[in-house]
Every structure is written in C-alpha cells, then in structure tokens.
C-alpha positions in Angstrom: 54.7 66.9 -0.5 53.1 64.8 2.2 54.1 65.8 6.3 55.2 62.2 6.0 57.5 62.2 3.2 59.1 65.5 4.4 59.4 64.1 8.3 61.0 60.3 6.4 63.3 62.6 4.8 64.6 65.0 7.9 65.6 61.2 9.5 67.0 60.0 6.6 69.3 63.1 6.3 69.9 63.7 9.4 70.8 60.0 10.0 72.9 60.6 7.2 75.2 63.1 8.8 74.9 61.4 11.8 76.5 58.3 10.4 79.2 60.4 9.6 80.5 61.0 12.9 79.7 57.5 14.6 83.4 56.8 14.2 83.7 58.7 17.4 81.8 56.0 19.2 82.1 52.8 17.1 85.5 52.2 15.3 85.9 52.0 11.3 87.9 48.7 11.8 84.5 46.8 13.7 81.5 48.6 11.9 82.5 51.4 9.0 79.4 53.8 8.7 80.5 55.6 5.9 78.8 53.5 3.2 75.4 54.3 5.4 76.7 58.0 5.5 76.8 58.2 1.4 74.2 55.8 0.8 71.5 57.7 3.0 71.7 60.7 1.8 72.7 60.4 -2.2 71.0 57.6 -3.3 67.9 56.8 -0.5 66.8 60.8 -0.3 68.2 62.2 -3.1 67.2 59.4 -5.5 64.0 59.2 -4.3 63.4 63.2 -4.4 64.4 62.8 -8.0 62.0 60.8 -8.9 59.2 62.1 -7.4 60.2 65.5 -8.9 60.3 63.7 -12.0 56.9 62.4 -11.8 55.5 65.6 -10.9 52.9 64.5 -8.6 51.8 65.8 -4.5 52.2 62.4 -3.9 54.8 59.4 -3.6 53.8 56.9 -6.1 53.8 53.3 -5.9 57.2 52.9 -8.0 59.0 56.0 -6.0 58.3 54.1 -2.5 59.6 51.0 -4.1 62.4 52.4 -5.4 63.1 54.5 -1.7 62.5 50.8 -0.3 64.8 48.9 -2.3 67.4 51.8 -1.8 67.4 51.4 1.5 68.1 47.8 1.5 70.7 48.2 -0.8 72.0 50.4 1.5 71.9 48.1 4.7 73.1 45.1 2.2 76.4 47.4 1.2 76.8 48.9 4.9 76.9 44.7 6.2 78.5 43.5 3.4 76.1 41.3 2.2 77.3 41.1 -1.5 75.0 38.6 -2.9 71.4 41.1 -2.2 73.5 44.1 -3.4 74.3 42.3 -6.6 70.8 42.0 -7.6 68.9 45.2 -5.8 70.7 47.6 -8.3 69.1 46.4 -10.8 66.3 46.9 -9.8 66.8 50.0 -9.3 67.7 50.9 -12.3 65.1 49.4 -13.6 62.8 51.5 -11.8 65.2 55.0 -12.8 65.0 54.2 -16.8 61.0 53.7 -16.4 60.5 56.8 -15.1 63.2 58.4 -17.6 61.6 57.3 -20.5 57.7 58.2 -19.0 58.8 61.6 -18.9 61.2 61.9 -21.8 59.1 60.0 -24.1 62.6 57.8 -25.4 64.5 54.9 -24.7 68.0 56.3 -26.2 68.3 59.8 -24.9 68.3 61.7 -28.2 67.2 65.1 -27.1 70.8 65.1 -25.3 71.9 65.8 -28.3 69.2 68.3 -30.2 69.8 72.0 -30.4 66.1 72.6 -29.7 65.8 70.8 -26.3 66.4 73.1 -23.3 69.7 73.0 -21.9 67.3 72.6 -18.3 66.0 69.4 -19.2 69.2 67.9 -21.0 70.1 68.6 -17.0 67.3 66.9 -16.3 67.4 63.7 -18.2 71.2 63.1 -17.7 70.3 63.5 -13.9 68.2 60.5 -14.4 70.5 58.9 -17.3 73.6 59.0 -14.8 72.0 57.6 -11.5 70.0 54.5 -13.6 74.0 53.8 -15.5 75.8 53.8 -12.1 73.4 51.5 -10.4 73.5 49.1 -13.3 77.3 49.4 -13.2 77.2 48.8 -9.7 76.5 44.9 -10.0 79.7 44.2 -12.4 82.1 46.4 -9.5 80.5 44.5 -6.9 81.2 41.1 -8.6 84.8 41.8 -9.8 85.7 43.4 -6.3 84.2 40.7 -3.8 84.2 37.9 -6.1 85.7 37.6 -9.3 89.2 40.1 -9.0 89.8 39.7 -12.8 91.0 43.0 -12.6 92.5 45.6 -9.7 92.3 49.3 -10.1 94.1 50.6 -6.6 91.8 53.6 -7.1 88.8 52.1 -7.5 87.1 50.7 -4.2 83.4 50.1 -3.9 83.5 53.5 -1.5 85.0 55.5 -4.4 82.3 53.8 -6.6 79.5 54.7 -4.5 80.5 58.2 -4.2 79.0 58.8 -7.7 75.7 59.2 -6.1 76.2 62.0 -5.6 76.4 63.1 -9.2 72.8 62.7 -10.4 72.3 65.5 -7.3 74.6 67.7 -8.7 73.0 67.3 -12.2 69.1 67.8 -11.1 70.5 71.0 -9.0 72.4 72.1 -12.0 69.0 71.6 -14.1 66.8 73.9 -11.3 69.3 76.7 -11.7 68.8 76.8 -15.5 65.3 76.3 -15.5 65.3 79.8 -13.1 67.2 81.8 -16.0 65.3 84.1 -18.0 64.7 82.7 -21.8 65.5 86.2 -23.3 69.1 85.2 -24.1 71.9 86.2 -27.0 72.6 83.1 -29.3 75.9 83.6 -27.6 74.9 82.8 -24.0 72.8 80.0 -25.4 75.5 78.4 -26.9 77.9 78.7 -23.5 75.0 77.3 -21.8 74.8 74.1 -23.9 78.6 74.1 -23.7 78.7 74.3 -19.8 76.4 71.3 -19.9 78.9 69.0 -22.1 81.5 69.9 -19.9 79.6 69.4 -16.9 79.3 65.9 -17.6 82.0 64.9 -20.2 84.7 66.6 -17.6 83.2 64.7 -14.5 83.4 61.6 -16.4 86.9 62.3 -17.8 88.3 63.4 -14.6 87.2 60.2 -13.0 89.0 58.4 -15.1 92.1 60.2 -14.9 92.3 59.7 -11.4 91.6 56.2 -11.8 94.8 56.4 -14.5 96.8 58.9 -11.2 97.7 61.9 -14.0 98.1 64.6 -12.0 98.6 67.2 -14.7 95.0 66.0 -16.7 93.4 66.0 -13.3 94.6 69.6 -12.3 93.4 70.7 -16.0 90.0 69.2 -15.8 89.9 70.3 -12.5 90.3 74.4 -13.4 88.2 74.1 -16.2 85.4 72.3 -14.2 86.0 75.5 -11.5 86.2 77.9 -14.6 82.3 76.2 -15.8 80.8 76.6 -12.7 82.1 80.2 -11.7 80.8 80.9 -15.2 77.6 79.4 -14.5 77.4 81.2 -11.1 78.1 84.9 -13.3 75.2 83.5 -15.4 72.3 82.8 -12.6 73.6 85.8 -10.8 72.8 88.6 -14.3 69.8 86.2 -15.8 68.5 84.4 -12.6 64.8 85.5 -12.3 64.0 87.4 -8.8 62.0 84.0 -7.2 62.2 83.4 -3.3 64.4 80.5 -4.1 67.3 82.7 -5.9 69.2 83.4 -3.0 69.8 80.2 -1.8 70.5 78.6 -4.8 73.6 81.2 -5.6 74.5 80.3 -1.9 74.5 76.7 -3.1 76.5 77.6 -6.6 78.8 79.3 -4.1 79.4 76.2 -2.0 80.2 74.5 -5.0 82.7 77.0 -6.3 84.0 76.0 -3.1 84.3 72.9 -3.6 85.6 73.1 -7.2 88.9 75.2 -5.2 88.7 72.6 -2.5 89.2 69.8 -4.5 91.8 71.7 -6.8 94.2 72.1 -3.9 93.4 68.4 -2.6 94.4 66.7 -5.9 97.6 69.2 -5.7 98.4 68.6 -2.1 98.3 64.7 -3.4 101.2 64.9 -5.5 103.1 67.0 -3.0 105.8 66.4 -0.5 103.3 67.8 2.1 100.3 65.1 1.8 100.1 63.7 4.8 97.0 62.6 7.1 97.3 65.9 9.0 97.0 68.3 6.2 94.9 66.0 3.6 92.2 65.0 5.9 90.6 68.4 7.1 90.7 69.6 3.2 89.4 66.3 2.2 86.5 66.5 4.6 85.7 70.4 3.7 85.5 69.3 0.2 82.8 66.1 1.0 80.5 68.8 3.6 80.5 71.4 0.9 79.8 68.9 -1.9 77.2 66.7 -0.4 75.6 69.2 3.1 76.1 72.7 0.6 75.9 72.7 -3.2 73.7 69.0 -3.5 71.3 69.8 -0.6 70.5 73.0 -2.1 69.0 71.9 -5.1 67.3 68.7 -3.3 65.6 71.4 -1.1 64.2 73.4 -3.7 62.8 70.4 -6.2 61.2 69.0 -2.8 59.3 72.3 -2.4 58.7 72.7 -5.8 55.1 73.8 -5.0 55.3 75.9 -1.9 58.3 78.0 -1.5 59.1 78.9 1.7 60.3 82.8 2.7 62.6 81.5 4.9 64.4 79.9 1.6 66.3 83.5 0.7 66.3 84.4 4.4 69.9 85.7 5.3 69.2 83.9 9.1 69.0 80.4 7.1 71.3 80.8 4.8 74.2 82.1 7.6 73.0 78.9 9.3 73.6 76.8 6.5 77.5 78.3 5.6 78.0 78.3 9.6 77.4 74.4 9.7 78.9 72.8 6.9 81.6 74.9 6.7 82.9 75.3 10.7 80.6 72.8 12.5 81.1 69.8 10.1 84.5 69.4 9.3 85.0 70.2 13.1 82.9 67.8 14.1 84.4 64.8 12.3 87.7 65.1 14.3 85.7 66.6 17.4 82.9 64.9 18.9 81.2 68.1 20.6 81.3 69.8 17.3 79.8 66.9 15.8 76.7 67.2 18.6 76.4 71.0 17.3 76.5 70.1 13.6 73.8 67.5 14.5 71.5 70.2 16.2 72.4 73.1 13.8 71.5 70.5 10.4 68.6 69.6 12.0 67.2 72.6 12.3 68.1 74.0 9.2 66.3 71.1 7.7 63.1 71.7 9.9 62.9 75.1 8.8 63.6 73.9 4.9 61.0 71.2 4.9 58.2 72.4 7.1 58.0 76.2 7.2 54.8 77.0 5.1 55.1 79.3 2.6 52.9 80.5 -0.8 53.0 78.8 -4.0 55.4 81.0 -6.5 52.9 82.1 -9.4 56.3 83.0 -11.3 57.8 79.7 -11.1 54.8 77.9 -12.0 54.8 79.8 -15.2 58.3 78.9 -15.6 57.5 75.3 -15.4 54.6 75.5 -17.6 56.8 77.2 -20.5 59.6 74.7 -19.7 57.0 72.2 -20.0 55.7 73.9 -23.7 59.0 74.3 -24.7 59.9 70.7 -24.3 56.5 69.9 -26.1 57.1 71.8 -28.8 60.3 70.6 -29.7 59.5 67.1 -29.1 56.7 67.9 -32.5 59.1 69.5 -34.4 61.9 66.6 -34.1 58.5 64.3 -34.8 
C-alpha cells in the first residue's frame, strides 16, 4: 500500500471520529454530522479497503479510486441532503462492487455460498462484497420512498438506521481474515460449526434487522444471544486453531471488542423495553455499543487487510493494543458527552492509527503461504464444481 493511500485513509478516519463529536461545536438541529460520521469511515475507507484487498494489488486501481470518489460524494450528497445525486451515485457503486465480485469470484449468482467445498474464509469473503453492492443498490429505492414517494412508513426505518448497514460488509471481510488465520487441520465437526457460524452470521443479522423493524422484543433478545453465543464460539475457535502470526493478538482483541458489543447491544435492546429507558441510561450504552462496533471489532480487521503485505510488530504489541481498549472504550464514549475527552480520543485514535498504518514491519512468510493455499483451495474447488 502506497504512503498516499495509507496518509488518505488516517484523514478519512480520523475525520470520521471527528465528525462524531462536532455536535459539541455545531448543533444536530443546523448541521447533523452523523451521516459524515458513518459514511466516512464504513463505506468511503472501509469500502474502498475492501476492494482493493479484493483486487489484490500494491496499488489502487483505476475502478477502486472511482469507487473511493464516488463514495465520497455520496457521502457529501447524504450529509447536505441533496437527494437527487444520492439517488443515482449508489448505483454506481454498486455497479463498481459486483464487477469486482464477480472478477474475483469468477460468478454472477454467488453459488459457491452455497457449496460444501468452498472455504468458509471466502464465503466470508464474497458475502462481504455481496452485502455492501445489495445495500447500496437498495439504497436508491429508501431514498426515493423516504424523501419523495412515502408509499410506505416504517417508524424504525430512517435513512440513518439504513445507512448504518455499512458497517456490515466490515464486519464480514474481518470475520473472513480471522478464518482465513485458522489452521486447515480440522475435525469434520469443527468444519461443520464453522460453516454453521457463517449462516448464522449473516441469516441472524438479516433476521434481527427485521425484527426490530417489526419491534418484537422477545425474537430480538433470541437472535441477539445466539448471535453473542456465534461469536464467543468463534472467538474459542481463533483462540485453540488461530495460527501464531504477528497479527493474532490483535485480531482476538478485535473478536473481543465485538463480544462486547454482542453484550452491549443485548442489554440495549433490553433496556428498550424497560421501565428504565430513558436518555440518561440508553445513550451512554448506546454509544459504547457504536465505539466498540465501528473504532474496535470493524477497524481491526480493516487494519490487518490494509497491511496484508507488511505486518507490523507493533500489531500484537500489548502498548497498542492497551491503547486501542483505553480509547474506544473510556475516551470515546466520554468524549461524545464531554468535549475534552473528545480532544483526547482525537489524539489517542490518531496515533493509534499512525502507528497501524505507517510502522514498517516484515512481510509474514506464514501468511503468504496461507493466502497462496487459500488461493489453491479456492482453485481447486472452482475445477471440481466445473
């Protein structure tokens, strides 16, 4: 990865944060930054970082800068509200997503999703891009019906709620790292947990958003656990078959955060339906929940597939990692009710991010291996189904 890319990306993060904190200065009511505060970081950098971990190449190609350029308009059309641009740019976008889905996966209909031969780290992989190019092309029709049309009125369903799927396709690529790491020695009984913590990865993500829409508290409480019960498993898995790369200890750190947010948003959806839910209470678990999602668990996984090539020490170094739990867990959430905090969380993510990006490290001769049997793997069961 380019000095460039990497210094576009430490602004585009770090603007990200920042935008969540300008309420301090400019009021929701006049100018609401928290469209610029999702958009920025889930769909301009981690988008883009899909993609060109997708691609596989040192360099940004021509379609990932258009695709980090058009993102970033869409972006600053959503943030101003200018509907008309942001009804078209998302398809464009997806447009862009699906031609680099099918490059790689060699299909237009996502088949291997569904063969017992294809590596639970790619089916990751290809839903990761799957799920971002489907929720920009459903973006246009929400758009339309909510500014325009109003054929129909979910109370739940507001163009911020929408937009906080981004965040998904994050989770998913992450998720597909982590497997990728586990050793391929495995009992046909782990294999078939694996493939089952990938259906209910996605199937419960997709459910639960739609009981929420339809407010059923006990589904959403039962999705909920089992969702926490999946990735606690999955944590148990990458902490006994993990292979010992530089990169393991912060991605358990980043499994970790989002056990944490699993419990997090577990007690939210409970503190909803209780007698207790009010601003007071809801809004410092509510914000824990978004710093641990988006600044823990997602940006662990977007560091590691951005230096996918040169792994940095400092990546399993207890200093970083005590940094990183220090700053989205106290500094954040403080910060968004308390504007010094929010000048410390600033500094703190900033740095963390220097040292992420730019520290120079050694390219991992183990991982590359890894990829390369992924890579065979993938190969070889894209003959046999042939």
């Amino acid at each position: 990865m380019s000095w460039k890319f990497k210094s576009l990306l430490l602004v585009m993060m770090t603007t990200a944060l920042a935008c969540g904190f300008l309420h301090h200065l400019i009021p929701p009511a006049t100018l609401n930054f928290e469209r610029l505060h999702i958009f920025l970081f889930n769909l301009c950098s981690g988008g883009t970082l899909l993609l060109y971990y997708t691609e596989g190449s040192h360099n940004l190609s021509r379609r990932v800068m258009l695709f980090l350029v058009c993102a970033i308009a869409f972006a600053l059309c959503a943030f101003l509200q200018w509907y008309l641009p942001a009804l078209l740019i998302p398809l464009v976008l997806a447009t862009l997503v699906e031609g680099v889905r099918v490059d790689h996966f060699g299909s237009r209909f996502p088949r291997a999703l569904f063969s017992a031969n294809e590596p639970v780290a790619r089916k990751f992989h290809q839903a990761a891009l799957l799920c971002l190019s489907l929720g920009l092309l459903f973006s246009s029709p929400v758009i339309l019906n909510s500014v325009y049309l109003k054929w129909f009125t979910i109370e739940k369903l507001k163009l911020d709620t929408f937009f906080l799927g981004f965040s998904f396709p994050i989770s998913l690529i992450s998720m597909s790292v982590i497997f990728t790491l586990m050793k391929k020695e495995e009992l046909r009984l782990t294999a078939l947990l694996k493939e089952a913590a990938f259906w209910i990865i996605n199937l419960g993500v997709i459910v639960f958003f739609l009981f929420i829409l339809a407010g059923l508290f006990k589904s959403q409480v039962a999705i909920a656990t089992l969702l926490f019960l999946t990735v606690a498993f999955i944590l148990y898995l990458y902490w006994h078959e993990g292979i010992q790369l530089q990169q393991k200890a912060f991605l358990t750190s980043g499994i970790l955060f989002l056990v944490i947010t699993s419990i997090t948003g577990i007690a939210y959806i409970l503190l909803t339906f209780s007698s207790h839910y009010t601003p007071e209470i809801s809004q410092p678990l509510l914000r824990l929940h978004a710093f641990t999602a988006l600044y823990g668990w997602n940006i662990s996984g977007l560091v590691v597939i951005s230096r996918h090539g040169d792994f940095p020490l400092q990546l399993h170094s207890r200093k970083v990692i005590l940094l990183h739990w220090l700053t989205v867990l106290l500094l954040c959430p403080l910060g968004y009710f308390l504007p010094v905090f929010a000048a410390l969380a600033l500094l703190t993510y900033s740095w963390l991010l220097v040292q992420l990006f730019f520290n120079q490290g050694t390219v991992d001769e183990r991982l590359t291996d890894v990829q390369k049997e992924t890579l065979q793997a993938a190969a070889s069961s894209s003959d046999n189904r042939n």
